[in-house]
N, C-alpha and C positions, 0 to 999 in steps of 0.2 A: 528598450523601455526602461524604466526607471523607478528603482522600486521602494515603495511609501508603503507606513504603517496605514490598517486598513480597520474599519470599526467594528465592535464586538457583532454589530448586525450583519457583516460580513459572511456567507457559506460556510460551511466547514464539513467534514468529514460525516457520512449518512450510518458509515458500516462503523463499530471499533474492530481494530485489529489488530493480533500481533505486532509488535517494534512500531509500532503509528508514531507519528514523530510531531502531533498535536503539541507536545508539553516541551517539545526542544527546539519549536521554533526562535523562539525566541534567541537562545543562543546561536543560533541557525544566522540570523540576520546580520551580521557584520562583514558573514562570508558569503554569501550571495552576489553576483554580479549585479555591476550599477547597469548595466546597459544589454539588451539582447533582444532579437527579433520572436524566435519559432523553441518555445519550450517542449521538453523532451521528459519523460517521464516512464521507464522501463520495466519497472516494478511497483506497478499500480499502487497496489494494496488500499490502506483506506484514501488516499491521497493528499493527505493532511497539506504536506507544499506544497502543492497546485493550487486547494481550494485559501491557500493563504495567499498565494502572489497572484494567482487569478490573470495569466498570463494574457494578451489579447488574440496569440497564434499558438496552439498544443496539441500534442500529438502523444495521446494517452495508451501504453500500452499496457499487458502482463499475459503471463502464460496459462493462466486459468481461465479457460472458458466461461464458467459458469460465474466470475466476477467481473471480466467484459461484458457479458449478457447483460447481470447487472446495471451497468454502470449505461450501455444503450438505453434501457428500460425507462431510467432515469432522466435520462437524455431529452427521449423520443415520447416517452409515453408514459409522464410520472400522474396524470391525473389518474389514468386507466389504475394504474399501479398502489394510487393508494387508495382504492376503492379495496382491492383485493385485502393491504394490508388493514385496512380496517375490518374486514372478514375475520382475518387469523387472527385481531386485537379480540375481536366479540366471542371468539369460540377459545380462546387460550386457556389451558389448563394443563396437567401432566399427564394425562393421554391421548391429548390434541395435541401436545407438542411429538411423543413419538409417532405416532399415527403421521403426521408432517412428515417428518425427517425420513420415513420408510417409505414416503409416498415418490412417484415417478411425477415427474409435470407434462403435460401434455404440449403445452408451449413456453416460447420465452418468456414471453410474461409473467407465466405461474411462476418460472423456473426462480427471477428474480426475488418478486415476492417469497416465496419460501424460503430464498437465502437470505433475504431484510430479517424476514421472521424468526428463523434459526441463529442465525447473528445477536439478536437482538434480548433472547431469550435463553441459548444457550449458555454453557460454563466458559466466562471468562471472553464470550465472543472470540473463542479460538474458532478456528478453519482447519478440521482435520478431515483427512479422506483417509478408508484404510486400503487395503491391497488391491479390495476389487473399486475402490472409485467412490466408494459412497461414504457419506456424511455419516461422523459416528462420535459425534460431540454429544455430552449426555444433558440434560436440562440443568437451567442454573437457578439460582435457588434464588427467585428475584420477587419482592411482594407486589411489584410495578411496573415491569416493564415497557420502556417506552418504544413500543412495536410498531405503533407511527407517527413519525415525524411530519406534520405534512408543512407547515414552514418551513422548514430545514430542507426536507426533501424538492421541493419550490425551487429554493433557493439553489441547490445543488445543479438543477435542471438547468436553470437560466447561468450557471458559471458553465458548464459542459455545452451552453448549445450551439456553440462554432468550433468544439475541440474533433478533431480525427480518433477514433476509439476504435480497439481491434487486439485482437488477441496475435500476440509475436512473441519469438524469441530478442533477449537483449542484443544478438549480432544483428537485427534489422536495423539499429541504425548506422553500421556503416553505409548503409544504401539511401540513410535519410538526413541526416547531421552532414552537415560539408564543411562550415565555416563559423568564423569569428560570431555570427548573427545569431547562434545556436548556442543552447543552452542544455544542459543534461545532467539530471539529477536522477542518481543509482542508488537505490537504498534495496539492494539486493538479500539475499537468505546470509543469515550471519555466522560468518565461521565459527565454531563450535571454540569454547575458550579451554573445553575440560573434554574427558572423552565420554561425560555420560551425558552431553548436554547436545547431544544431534537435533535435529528435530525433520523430519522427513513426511509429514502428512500434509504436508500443502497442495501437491498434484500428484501425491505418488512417487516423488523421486525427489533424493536429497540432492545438496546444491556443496558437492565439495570444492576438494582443492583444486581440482580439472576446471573445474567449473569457474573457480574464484580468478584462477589465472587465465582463462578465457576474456572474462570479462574485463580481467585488468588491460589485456592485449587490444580488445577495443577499446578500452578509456584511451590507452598510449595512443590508437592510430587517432581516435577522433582530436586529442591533443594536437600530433603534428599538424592538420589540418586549421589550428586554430579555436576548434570547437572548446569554449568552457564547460570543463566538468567537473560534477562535486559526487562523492563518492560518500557510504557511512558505512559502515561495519564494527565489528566488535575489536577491540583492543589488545589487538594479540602481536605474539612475534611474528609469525606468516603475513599476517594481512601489511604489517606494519614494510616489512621487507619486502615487499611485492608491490607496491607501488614506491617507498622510497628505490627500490632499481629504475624507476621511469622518471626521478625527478618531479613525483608529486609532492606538494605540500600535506603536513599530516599535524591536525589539532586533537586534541582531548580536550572531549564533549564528557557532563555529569550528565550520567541520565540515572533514573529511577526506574529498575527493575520489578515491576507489578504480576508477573508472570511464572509461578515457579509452587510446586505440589507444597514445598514445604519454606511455611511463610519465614523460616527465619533464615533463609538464602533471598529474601526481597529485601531490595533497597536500591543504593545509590551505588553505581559502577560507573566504569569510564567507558563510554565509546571513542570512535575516532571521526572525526570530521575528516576528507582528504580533498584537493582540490587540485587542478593544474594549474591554477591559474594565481 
């Protein structure tokens, strides 16, 4: 396929999320492949490049169940869905929002709704779980929140409604990516730059260096095969040296750090763009 800038009426991201990478597409675009069949997407999150290239064949995954749910929800069943979330807009307040977040869902449906809701409401739209599984993000301090989208949400539905969606680890695409026709975009958990900077409440389990070299061991094999892949992480010496051993390409990317307790460590850092291609 061949990829063209797309209009602001274009989908775009339903959830915000940690490291969303809405504000660095832009620098994004030079390095993108001009040509590809069946896009690959490993580390869902909010899926800011996806809903920007809006592939015509995708195969959406991530390891969070309750953000797959999600993302089916939306898919399958966004009318039903923003009926409910026009429920939590009409009851919102700060003992309707913890009353929410303590609450169990009875089905997938509810389950998504509650995370749009939580999301959309909570501090900063971070996703923490703590030891036992549960949501323990505290209300954020918002005089508006916009808890539904239902343009946007529409919108979201009809770019999802021919993608494959499903909760995996990032090794399932050695069994799905074969060739030159594939495309894979890994915007995996970001190696920590400092040692107070972990961040571990995504599923319950942080994403180290085992981890980071795992993943890199599948970029190398899907490389041999031909597969193009684009990689992001944070700007460090491990990351940096773990894929230059494979012969990847490696850019610095300006991103703007929004993220962070104390507002005078937010700004402008370097990521890395990495690509084999």
């Amino acid at each position: 396929m061949v990829i063209q800038m797309l209009p602001e009426t274009s989908p775009r991201p339903f959830l915000k999320w940690a490291g969303g990478k809405s504000r660095l597409i832009q620098q994004y675009i030079p390095y993108f492949p001009k040509f590809y069949q069946t896009y690959y997407e490993p580390f869902l999150g909010g899926g800011a490049v996806f809903f920007y290239l809006q592939p015509t064949t995708a195969i959406l995954t991530d390891i969070n169940a309750e953000l797959i749910t999600t993302y089916l929800c939306v898919r399958d069943h966004v009318e039903d869905l923003i009926s409910l979330l026009q429920e939590h807009k009409a009851k919102h307040n700060r003992e309707y929002y913890y009353s929410v977040r303590s609450h169990r869902c009875e089905n997938e449906l509810e389950q998504a709704a509650r995370l749009i809701y939580l999301n959309k409401t909570c501090y900063n739209g971070l996703y923490r779980v703590n030891s036992q599984g549960r949501f323990n993000v505290p209300l954020g301090n918002y005089k508006n929140p916009t808890i539904c989208q239902e343009k946007l949400l529409i919108a979201a539905s009809k770019a999802l409604s021919s993608c494959e969606i499903k909760k995996a680890d990032f090794t399932y695409l050695l069994a799905s990516a074969t060739d030159s026709d594939d495309f894979v975009f890994c915007d995996p958990p970001y190696h920590p730059i400092s040692s107070t900077s972990y961040f571990t409440g995504y599923n319950g389990n942080s994403f180290g260096e085992t981890d980071q070299i795992r993943l890199r061991d599948v970029c190398a094999e899907l490389a041999s095969r031909g597969v193009k892949v684009m990689v992001c992480n944070s700007d460090c010496e491990f990351i940096r040296n773990i894929y230059a051993e494979i012969g990847f390409k490696i850019y610095a990317i300006a991103a703007s750090r929004s993220i962070n307790s104390n507002i005078q460590k937010r700004g402008i850092i370097n990521e890395l763009l990495i690509t084999s291609y």
